[in-house]
LORO-810178 format. One record per residue (C-alpha): residue in one letter; x, y, z. Coordinates in nm, 2 decimals, padded with zeros to 4 digits. Example, Ala and Ser with C-alpha at 12.3 -4.5 7.8 and 13.67 -1.06 7.14 Angstrom:
2
PT residuo     xx     yy     zz
PT       A  01.23 -00.45  00.78
PT       S  01.37 -00.11  00.71
! end
This chain:
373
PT residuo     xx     yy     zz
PT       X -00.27  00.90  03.47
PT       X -00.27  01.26  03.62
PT       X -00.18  01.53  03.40
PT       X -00.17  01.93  03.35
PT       X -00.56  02.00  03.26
PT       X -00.66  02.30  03.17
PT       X -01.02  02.29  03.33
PT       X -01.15  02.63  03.14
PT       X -01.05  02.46  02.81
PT       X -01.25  02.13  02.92
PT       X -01.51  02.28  03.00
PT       X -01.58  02.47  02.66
PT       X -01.51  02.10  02.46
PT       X -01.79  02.03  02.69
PT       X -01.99  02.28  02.63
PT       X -02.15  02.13  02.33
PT       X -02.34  01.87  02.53
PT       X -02.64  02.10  02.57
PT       X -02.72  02.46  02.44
PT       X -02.84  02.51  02.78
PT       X -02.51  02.51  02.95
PT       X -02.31  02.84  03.01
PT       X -01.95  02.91  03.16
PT       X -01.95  03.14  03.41
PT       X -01.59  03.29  03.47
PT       X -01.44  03.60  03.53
PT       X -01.29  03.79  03.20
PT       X -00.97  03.83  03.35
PT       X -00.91  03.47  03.46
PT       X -00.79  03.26  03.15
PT       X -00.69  02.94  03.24
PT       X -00.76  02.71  03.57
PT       X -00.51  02.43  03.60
PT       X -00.58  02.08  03.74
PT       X -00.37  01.76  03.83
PT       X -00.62  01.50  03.71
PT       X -00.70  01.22  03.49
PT       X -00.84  01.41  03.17
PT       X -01.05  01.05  03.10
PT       X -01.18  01.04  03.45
PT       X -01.27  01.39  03.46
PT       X -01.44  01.34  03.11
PT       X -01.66  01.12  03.25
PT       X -01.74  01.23  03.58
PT       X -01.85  01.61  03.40
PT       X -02.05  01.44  03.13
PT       X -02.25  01.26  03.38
PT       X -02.29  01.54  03.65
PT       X -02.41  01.76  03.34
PT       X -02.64  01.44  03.18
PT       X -02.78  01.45  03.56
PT       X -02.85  01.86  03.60
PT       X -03.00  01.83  03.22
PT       X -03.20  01.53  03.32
PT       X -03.36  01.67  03.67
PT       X -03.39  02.09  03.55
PT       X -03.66  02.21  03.40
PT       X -03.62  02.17  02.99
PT       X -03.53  02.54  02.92
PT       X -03.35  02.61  03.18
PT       X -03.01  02.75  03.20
PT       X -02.74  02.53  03.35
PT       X -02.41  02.67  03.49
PT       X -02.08  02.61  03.51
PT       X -01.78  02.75  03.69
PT       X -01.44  02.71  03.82
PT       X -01.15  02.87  04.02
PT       X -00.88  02.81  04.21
PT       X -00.91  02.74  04.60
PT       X -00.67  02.94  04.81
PT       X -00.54  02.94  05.12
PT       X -00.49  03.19  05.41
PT       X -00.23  03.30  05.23
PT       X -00.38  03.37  04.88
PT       X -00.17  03.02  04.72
PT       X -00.39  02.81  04.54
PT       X -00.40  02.48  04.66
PT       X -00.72  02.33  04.45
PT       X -00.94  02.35  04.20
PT       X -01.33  02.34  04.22
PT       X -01.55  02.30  03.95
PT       X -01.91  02.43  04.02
PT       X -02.24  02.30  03.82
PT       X -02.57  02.46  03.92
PT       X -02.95  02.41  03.77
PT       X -03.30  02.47  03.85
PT       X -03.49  02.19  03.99
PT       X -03.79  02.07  03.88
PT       X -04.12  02.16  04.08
PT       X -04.23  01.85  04.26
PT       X -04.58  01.92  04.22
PT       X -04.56  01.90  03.81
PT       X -04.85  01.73  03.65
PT       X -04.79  01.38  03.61
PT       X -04.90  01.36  03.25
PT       X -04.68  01.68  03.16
PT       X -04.38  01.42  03.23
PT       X -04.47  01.14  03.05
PT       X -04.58  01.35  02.78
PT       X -04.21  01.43  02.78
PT       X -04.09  01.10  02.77
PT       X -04.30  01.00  02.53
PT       X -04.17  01.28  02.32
PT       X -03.86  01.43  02.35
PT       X -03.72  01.75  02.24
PT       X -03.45  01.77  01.95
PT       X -03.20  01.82  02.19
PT       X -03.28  01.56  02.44
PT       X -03.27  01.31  02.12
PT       X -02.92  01.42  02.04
PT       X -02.80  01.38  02.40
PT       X -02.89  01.06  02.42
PT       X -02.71  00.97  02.10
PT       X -02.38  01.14  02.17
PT       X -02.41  01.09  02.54
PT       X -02.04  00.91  02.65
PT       X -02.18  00.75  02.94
PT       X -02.49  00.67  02.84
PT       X -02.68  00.79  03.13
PT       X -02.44  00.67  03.42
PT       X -02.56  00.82  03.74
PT       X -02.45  00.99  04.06
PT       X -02.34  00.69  04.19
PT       X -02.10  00.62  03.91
PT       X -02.00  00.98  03.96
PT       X -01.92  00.88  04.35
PT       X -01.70  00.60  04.23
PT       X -01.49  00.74  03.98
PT       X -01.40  01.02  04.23
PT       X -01.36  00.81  04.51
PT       X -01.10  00.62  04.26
PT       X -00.90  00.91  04.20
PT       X -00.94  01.04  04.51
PT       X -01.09  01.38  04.43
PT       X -01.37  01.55  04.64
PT       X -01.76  01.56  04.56
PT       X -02.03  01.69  04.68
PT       X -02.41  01.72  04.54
PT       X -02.72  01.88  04.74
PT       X -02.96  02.17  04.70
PT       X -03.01  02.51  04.83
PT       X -03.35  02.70  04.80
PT       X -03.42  02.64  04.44
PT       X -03.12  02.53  04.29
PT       X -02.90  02.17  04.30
PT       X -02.52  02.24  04.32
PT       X -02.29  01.97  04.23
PT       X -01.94  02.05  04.32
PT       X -01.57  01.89  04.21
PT       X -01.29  01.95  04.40
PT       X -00.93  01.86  04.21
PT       X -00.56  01.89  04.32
PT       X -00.40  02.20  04.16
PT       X -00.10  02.21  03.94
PT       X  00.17  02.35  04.10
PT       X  00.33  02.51  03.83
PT       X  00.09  02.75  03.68
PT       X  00.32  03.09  03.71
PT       X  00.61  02.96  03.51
PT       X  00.37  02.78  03.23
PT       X  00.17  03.09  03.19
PT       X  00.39  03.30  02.91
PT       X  00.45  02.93  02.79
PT       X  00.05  02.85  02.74
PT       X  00.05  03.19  02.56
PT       X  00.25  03.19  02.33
PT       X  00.19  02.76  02.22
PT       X -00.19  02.92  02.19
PT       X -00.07  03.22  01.98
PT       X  00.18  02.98  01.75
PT       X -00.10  02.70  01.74
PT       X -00.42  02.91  01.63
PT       X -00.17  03.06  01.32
PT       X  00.01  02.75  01.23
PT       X -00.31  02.54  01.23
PT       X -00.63  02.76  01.13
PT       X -00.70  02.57  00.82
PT       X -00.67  02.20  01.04
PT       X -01.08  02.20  00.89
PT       X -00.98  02.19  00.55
PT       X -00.84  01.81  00.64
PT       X -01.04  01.51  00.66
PT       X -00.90  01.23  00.89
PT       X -01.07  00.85  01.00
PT       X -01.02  00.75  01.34
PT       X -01.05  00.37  01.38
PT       X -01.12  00.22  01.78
PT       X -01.37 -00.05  01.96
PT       X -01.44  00.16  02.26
PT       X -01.74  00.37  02.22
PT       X -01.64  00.62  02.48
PT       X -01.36  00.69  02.27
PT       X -01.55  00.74  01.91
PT       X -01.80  00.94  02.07
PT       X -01.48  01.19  02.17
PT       X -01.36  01.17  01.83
PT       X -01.71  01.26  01.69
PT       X -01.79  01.55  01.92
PT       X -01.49  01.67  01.98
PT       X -01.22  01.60  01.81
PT       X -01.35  01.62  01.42
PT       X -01.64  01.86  01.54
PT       X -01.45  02.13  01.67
PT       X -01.07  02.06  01.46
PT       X -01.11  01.89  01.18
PT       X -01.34  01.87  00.77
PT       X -01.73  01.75  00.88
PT       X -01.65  01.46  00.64
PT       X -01.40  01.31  00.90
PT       X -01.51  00.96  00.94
PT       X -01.53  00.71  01.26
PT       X -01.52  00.34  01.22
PT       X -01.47  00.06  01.42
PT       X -01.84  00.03  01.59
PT       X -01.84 -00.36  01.49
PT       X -01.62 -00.61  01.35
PT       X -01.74 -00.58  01.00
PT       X -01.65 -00.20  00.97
PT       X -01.32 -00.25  01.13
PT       X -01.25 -00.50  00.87
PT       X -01.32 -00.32  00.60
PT       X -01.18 -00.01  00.72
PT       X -00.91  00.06  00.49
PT       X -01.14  00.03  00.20
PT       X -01.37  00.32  00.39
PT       X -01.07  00.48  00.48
PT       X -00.99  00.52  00.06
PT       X -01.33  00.61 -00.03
PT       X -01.35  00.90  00.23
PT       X -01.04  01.03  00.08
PT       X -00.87  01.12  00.44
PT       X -00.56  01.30  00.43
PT       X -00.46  01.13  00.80
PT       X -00.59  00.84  00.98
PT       X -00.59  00.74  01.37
PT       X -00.59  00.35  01.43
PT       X -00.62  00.15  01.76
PT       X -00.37 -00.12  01.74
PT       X -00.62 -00.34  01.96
PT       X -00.96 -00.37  01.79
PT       X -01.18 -00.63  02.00
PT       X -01.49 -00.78  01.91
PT       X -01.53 -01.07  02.18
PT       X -01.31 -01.30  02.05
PT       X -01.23 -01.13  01.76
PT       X -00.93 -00.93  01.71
PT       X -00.83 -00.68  01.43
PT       X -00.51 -00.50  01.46
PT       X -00.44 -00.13  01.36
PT       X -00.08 -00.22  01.17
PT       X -00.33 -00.49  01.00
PT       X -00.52 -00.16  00.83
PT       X -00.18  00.03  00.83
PT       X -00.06 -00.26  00.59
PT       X -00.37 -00.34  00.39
PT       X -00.39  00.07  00.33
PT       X  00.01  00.07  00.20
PT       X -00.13 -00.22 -00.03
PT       X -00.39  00.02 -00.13
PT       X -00.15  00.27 -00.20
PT       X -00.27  00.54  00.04
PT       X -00.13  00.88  00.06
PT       X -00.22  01.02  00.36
PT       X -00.02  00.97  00.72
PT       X -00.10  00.67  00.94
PT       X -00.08  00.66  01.28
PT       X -00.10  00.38  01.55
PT       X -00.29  00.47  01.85
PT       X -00.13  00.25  02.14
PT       X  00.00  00.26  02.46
PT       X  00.28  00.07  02.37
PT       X  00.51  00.34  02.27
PT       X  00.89  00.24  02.23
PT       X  01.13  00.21  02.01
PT       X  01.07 -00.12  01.90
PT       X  00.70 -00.12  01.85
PT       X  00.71  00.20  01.71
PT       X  01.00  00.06  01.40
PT       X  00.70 -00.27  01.42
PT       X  00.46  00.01  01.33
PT       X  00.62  00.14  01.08
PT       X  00.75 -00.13  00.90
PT       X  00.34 -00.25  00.87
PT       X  00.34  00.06  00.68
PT       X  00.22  00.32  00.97
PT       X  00.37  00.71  00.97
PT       X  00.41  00.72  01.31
PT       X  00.29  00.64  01.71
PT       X  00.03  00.82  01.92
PT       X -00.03  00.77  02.31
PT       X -00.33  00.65  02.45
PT       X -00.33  00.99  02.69
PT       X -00.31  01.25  02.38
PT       X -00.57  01.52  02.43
PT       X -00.78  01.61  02.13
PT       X -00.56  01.96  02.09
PT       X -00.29  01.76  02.14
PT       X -00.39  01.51  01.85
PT       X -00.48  01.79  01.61
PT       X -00.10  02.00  01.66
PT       X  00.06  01.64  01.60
PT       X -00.17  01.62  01.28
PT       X -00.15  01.93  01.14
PT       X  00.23  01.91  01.22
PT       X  00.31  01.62  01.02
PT       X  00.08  01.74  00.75
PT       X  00.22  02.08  00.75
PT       X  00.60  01.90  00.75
PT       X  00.51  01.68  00.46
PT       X  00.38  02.01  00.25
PT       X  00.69  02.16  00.29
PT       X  00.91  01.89  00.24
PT       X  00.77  01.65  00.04
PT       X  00.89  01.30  00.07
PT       X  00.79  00.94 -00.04
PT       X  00.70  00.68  00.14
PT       X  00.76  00.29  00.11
PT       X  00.59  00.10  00.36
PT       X  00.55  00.35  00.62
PT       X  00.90  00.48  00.62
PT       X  00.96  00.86  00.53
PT       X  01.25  00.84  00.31
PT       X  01.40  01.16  00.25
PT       X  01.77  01.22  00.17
PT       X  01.93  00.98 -00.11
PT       X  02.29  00.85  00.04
PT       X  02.38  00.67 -00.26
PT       X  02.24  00.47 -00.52
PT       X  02.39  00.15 -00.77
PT       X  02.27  00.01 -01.06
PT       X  02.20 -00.37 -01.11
PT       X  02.10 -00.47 -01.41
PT       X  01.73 -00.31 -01.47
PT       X  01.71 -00.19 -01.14
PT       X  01.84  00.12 -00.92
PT       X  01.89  00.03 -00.57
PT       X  01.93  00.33 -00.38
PT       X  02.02  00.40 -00.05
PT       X  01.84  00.64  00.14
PT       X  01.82  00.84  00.50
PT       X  01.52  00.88  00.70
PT       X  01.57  01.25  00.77
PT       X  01.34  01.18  01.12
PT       X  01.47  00.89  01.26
PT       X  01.88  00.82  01.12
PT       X  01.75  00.53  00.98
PT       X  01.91  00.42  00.58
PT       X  01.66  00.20  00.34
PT       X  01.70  00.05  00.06
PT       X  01.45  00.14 -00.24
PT       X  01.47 -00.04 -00.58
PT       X  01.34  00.09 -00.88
PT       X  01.30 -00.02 -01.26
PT       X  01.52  00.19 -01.44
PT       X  01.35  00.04 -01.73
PT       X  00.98  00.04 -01.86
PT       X  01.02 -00.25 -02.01
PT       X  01.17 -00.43 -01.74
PT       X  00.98 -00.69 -01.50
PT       X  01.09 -00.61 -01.23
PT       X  00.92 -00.73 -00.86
PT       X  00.57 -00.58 -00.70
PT       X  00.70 -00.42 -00.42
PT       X  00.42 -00.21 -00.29
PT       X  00.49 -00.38  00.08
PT       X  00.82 -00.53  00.06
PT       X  01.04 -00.26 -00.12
PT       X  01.17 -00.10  00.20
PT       X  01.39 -00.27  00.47
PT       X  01.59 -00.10  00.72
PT       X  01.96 -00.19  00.69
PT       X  02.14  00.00  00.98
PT       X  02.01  00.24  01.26
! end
C-alpha cells in the first residue's frame, strides 16, 4: 500500500547493488518524498539498475537522481527518479562478449547472487508501474540510456520536515550500537531474505545476523539455529510455505520458549489485532510486526525493545513481559503470584517452587495464563 518514502534514503539502501552506481543530488536538498509502494518501488529500481548494469559498459559509472517536479507556480506536485549509463558500442567484438560471459567479474557474480529479481526485465518494469499507476519512460540520447520514474508526491513535506530531523537526530544517538546485536529473520519469500541480507542486517545490525527459511528443512529446524547463533532478537513469518507444507512462526516462537530463549520474538504478519497479537504471545512471541515495516523502521522497533528490556529488566513466561508483582499467595510448595504486564494492563499468574525440594510442575510453556484484561 502507498506510503511516505523517502526516495534519497532508498536510493542510498540501494546503492550497494553495484560500486558503479553514484547519487547525484544537490547538497542542499536532503530528502525527496514519494507517495508509493516501498515493495513496488523496490523492485522496479532493482531491475532498472540490474538493466543499466547489464547493457553499460563494465566500468562505467551509472547515475542516479531525483527531485521534486513543480509546477508554474514552484509547488511540487511529483517526484522523478533519474537513472543514466553509457551504452555499449554496437560494434564490440563478438568474442570480447562472450569472453565476458564466460567469465564474469567479482561484482557481476555477486549481483547475480543478491539480485531480488533475478534478472526481471523492462517489461516487468512496465507492468509493475502500470499497476501502480506511476509514469515510465526509457530511451537514449547521444551516448547515454535514461530511464526515468515519475511518482505522486507527498503532500506533506513542510510540516514533517523539523519532524524527520529531529526522529534522525534521536535515532542515530539512541541506536548507534544496533551492530553490536545479532538477530535471525525467518521467511519463504526470497525477495524478502534477500532484503534482510543486504539491507537490513548489512547496513543495521552484527554480520553474524542469520537468515533462514530458504527450504522446509531449515525453517524446521530454525529454532535450534536460532539458539546456536546466539541472537539477541528474532523476526518470524507466521506463514512459512513450502508447497503443501506449512510451518508457522508462533510454531518457532513456542519451540524457542521450550528452548528457553532469551532474546525478543517477533511475529512478522499482516494480521495485526488484538487478538492475534494476545495468539502470538501466548505461543510465546514478544510482540507483532507489519508486513509494510521499512528496514529503519524494523531496526528503531528492535533496538527499542532491546534498549527497554536493558533498562528495565523483566522476565518472561511464554512470551508475556511480566513486570510489576500485584500480589502473590502461598499454596503449599508453591508461590502463585499475580503479576501486571506493565505494556499491555494485562495480570498473569506465575507459580514458583518456594521449595528446592519440592516437585513441583514443568512449566516452561504452560506457567503463564492471562486471567483478566
Amino acid at each position: 500500500s502507498p506510503k511516505r518514502i523517502d526516495c534519497l534514503s532508498l536510493l542510498e539502501e540501494m546503492r550497494s547493488l553495484s560500486r558503479r552506481i553514484e547519487i547525484g543530488q544537490a547538497p542542499d536538498v536532503r530528502e525527496v518524498l514519494a507517495h508509493a509502494d516501498e515493495m513496488a518501488l523496490y523492485l522496479i529500481l532493482d531491475n532498472v539498475l540490474n538493466n543499466a548494469r547489464a547493457h553499460s559498459p563494465e566500468r562505467s559509472v551509472i547515475r542516479v537522481s531525483c527531485w521534486y517536479t513543480r509546477d508554474n507556480h514552484g509547488n511540487h506536485v511529483g517526484v522523478t527518479i533519474q537513472v543514466s549509463n553509457k551504452m555499449k558500442d554496437n560494434n564490440e567484438n563478438q568474442s570480447d562478449v562472450k569472453k565476458r560471459k564466460d567469465n564474469p567479474s567479482s561484482e557481476e557474480r555477486l549481483l547475480h547472487q543478491d539480485n531480488l529479481s533475478q534478472g526481471m526485465g523492462l517489461s516487468i518494469i512496465r507492468d509493475c508501474v502500470k499497476k501502480c499507476k506511476y509514469k515510465f519512460d526509457a530511451g537514449p540520447e547521444g551516448s547515454l540510456f535514461y530511464s526515468t520514474l515519475r511518482l505522486p508526491v507527498w503532500t506533506n513535506i513542510h510540516k514533517t520536515e523539523e519532524i524527520r530531523k529531529n526522529n534522525a537526530n534521536n535515532a542515530k544517538k539512541q541506536f548507534s550500537n544496533s551492530k553490536d546485536f545479532i538477530i535471525a529473520c525467518v521467511e519463504d519469500m526470497k525477495m524478502i531474505r534477500k532484503m534482510y541480507e543486504r539491507v537490513l542486517i548489512r547496513k543495521y545490525f552484527n554480520k553474524k545476523s542469520v537468515v533462514l527459511g530458504s527450504t522446509l528443512h531449515e525453517a524446521k529446524c530454525a529454532a535450534h539455529c536460532i539458539m546456536k547463533a546466539g541472537c539477541h532478537a528474532c523476526i518470524l513469518d507466521q506463514n512459512l510455505e513450502y508447497g503443501s507444507d506449512c510451518v508457522y512462526g508462533t510454531d518457532i516462537a513456542y519451540q524457542l520458549a521450550e528452548l528457553k530463549f532469551k532474546g525478543l520474538i517477533y511475529i512478522r504478519s499482516a494480521n495485526n489485532d488484538t487478538m492475534d497479537i494476545q495468539f502470538y504471545k501466548e505461543k510465546g512471541a514478544f510482540g507483532a510486526m507489519c508486513k509494510s515495516m521499512t528496514p529503519a523502521e524494523i531496526r528503531d522497533q528492535v533496538m527499542k525493545d532491546l534498549t527497554e528490556q536493558k533498562n528495565h529488566p523483566t522476565r518472561h513466561c511464554a512470551g508475556y513481559e511480566v513486570g510489576v508483582v500485584v500480589q502473590t499467595q502461598r499454596l503449599s510448595t508453591v508461590d502463585i503470584a499475580l503479576q501486571m504486564d506493565h505494556r499491555c494492563g494485562f495480570i498473569f499468574v506465575s507459580m514458583v517452587s518456594s521449595s528446592p525440594s519440592s516437585q513441583a510442575p514443568d512449566m516452561t510453556h504452560d506457567r503463564a495464563c492471562m486471567l483478566a484484561d
